[in-house]
C-alpha positions, 0 to 999 in steps of 0.5 A: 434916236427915239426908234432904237430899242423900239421893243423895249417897254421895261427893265430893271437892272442893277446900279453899282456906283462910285461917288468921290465928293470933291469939296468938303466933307471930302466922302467917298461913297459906294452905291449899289441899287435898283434901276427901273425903266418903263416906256416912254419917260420913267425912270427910277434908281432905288439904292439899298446900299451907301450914304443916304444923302448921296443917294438920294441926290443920285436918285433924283439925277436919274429920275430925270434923265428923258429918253429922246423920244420925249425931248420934242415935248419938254425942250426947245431943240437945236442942232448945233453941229452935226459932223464927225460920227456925232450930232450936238444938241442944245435943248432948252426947257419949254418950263423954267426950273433949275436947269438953264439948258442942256447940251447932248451928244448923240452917236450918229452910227448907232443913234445913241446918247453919248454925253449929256450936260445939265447947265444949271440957272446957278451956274452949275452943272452936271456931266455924265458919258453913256458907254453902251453894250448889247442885252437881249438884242437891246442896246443898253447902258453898261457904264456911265461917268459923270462930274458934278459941280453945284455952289457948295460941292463937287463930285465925280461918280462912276457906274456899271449897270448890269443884270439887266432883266428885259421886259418884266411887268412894272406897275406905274405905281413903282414910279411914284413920288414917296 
């Protein structure tokens, strides 16, 4: 998996996304931002449109989803099946925080995350399915859906990311915490 896109250091592309919360205050929100990648682990989403709460919590999601060429360092990671097309992991945080463990599913013919499943130490969780397209003979995310439940609210949210621009020069200065 770490080797798929091995020429891809940087993107930036453009989010649009679609957050219905499930509990009260019952909003619906639509999202539109920009995405930045940059080689091994940084990830950001800056949303210029939407619900600023929403966002942010959107903003903080993305900003933690690791590439698995970064796993080995941040998780304990255990094969639990491996069968069918598809591999489970079960990956552990080597620090304790508020996510309990994480359970991905890779594509075994194209070496891609499919699925992933924040378990959280308060008994939530966060979902999200990657549906991935070719950019730039880069295999990239097109389209991801997600479901949320946390103490206190649940949400779903759907996206498509599009207007991918590969390879432009980004400071690690953009990555930084305000």
């Amino acid at each position: 998996m770490a080797a798929v896109n091995a020429g891809l250091h940087t993107f930036t592309a453009t989010m649009h996304a679609h957050a219905t919360m499930r509990s009260f205050p019952f909003l619906s929100a639509n999202l539109v931002g920009e995405y930045y990648y940059k080689a091994p682990d940084k990830n950001k989403v800056v949303f210029s449109s939407g619900l600023p709460l929403v966002a942010q919590q959107f903003d903080k999601l993305y900003a933690h989803i690791e590439s698995p060429s970064q796993w080995q360092d941040l998780y304990a990671v255990t094969t639990l099946s491996d069968g069918e097309g598809s591999t489970r992991f079960k990956l552990i945080p080597r620090k304790s925080g508020n996510v309990a463990s994480i359970d991905a599913t890779a594509d075994d013919k194209s070496a891609t995350v499919t699925s992933m499943r924040w378990n959280y130490q308060n008994g939530g969780y966060a979902e999200m399915t990657n549906h991935y397209g070719h950019v730039g003979g880069y295999l990239v995310i097109e389209s991801q859906s997600g479901h949320i439940e946390e103490p206190g609210y649940v949400a779903d949210i759907s996206s498509t990311i599009d207007g991918y621009k590969i390879n432009p020069p980004l400071s690690d200065t953009l990555f930084a915490s305000p």
